[in-house]
C-alpha atoms as an extended CHARMM CRD file, in Angstrom:
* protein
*
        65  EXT
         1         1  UNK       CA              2.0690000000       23.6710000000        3.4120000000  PROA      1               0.0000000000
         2         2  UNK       CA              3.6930000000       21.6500000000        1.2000000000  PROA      2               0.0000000000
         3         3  UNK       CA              6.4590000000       19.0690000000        2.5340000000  PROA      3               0.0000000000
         4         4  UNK       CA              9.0900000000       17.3860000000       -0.2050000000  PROA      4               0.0000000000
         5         5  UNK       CA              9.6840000000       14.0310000000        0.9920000000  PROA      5               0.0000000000
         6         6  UNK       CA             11.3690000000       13.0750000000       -2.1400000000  PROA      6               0.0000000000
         7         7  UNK       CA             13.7750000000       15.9860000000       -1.7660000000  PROA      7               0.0000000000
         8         8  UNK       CA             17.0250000000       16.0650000000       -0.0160000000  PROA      8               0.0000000000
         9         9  UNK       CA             17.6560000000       19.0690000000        0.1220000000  PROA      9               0.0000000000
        10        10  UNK       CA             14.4950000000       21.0930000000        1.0940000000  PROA      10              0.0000000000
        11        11  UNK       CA             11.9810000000       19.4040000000        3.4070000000  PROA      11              0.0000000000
        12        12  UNK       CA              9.0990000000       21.7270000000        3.2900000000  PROA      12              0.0000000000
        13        13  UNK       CA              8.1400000000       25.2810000000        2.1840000000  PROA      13              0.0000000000
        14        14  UNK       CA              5.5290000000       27.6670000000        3.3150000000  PROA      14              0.0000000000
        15        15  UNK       CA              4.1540000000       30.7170000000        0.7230000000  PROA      15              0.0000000000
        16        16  UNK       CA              2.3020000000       33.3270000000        1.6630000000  PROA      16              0.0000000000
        17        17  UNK       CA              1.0770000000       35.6050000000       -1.7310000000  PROA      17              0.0000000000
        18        18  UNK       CA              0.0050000000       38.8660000000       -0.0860000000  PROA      18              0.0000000000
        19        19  UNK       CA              4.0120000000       39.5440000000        1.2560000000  PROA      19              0.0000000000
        20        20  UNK       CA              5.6970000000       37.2780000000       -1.1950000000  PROA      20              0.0000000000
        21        21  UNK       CA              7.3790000000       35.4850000000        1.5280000000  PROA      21              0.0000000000
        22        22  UNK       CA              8.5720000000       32.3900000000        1.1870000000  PROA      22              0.0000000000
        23        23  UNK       CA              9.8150000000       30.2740000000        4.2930000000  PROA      23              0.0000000000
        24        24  UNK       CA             11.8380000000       27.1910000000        3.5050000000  PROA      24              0.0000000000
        25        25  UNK       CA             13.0100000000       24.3980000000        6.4820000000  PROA      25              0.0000000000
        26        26  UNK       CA             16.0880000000       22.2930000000        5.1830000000  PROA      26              0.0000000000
        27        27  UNK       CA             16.8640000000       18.5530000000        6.6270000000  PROA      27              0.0000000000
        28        28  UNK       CA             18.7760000000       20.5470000000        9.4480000000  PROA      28              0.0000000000
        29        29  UNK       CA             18.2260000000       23.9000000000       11.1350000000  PROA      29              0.0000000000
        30        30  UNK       CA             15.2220000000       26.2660000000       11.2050000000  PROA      30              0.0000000000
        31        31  UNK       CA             13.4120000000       28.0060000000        8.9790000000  PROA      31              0.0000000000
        32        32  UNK       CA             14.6520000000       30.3030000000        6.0850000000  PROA      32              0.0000000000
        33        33  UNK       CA             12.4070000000       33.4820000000        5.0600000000  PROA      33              0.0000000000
        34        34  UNK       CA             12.7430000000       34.5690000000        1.4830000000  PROA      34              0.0000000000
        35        35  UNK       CA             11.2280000000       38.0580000000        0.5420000000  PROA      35              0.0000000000
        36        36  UNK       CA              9.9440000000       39.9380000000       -2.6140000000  PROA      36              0.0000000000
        37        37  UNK       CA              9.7350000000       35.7280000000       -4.1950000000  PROA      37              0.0000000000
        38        38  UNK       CA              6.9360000000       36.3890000000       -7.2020000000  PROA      38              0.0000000000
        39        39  UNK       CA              4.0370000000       33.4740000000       -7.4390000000  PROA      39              0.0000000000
        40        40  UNK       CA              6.0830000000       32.3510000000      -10.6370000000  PROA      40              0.0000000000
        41        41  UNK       CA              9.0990000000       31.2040000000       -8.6350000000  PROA      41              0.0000000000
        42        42  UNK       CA              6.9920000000       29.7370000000       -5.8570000000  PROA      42              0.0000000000
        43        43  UNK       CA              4.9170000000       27.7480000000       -8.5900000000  PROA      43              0.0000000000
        44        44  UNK       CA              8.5300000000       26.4660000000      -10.0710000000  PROA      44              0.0000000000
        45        45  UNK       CA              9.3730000000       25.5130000000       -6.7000000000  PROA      45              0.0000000000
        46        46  UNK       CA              6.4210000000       23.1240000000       -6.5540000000  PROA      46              0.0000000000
        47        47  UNK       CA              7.0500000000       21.9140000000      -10.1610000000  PROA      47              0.0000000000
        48        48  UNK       CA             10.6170000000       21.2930000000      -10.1120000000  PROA      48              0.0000000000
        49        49  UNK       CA             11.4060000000       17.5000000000      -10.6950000000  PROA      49              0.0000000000
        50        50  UNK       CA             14.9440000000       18.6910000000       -8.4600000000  PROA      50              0.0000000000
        51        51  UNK       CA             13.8410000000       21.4010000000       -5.4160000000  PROA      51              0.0000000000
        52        52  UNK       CA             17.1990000000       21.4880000000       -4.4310000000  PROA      52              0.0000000000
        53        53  UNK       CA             18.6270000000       22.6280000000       -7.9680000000  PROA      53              0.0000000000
        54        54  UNK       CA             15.7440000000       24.8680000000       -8.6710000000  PROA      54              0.0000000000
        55        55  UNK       CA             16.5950000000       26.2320000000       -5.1340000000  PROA      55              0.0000000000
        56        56  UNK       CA             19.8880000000       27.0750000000       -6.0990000000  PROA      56              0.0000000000
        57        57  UNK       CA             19.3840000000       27.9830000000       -9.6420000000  PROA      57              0.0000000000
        58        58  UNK       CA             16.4400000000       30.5770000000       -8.7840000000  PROA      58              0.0000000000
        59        59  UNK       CA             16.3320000000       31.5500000000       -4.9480000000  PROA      59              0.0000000000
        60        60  UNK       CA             19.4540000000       31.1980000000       -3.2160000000  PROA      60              0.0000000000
        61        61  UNK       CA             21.0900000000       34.6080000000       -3.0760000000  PROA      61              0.0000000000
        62        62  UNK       CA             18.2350000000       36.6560000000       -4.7300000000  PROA      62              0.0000000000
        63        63  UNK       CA             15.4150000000       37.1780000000       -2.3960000000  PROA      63              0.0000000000
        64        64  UNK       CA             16.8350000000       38.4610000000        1.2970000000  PROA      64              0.0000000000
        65        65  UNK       CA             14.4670000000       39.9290000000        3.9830000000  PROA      65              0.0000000000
């Protein structure tokens, strides 16, 4: 599972490919399930030189469970 040191706004994320759920944990709180995410937005995820923007810009508020 991949943790983001470098990011302050997401601290780690889990993805699982057969349900296309993606669980994020931010600095505070639990855990955040994302449904339906493809691979693609997953793999930007892990790419993104900003996690939090690429959070916002291609996440938040699209993938509910």
């Amino acid at each position: 599972m991949p943790y983001f040191p470098e990011s302050r706004a997401i601290k780690r994320a889990e993805y699982e490919p057969s349900t296309q759920r993606l669980t994020i944990w931010f600095p505070r709180g639990k855990p955040y399930d994302y449904c339906g995410v493809p691979n693609r937005v997953w793999e930007g995820l892990l790419a993104a030189g900003s996690k939090g923007t690429y959070f916002n810009d291609h996440i938040a508020d699209r993938y509910h469970c």
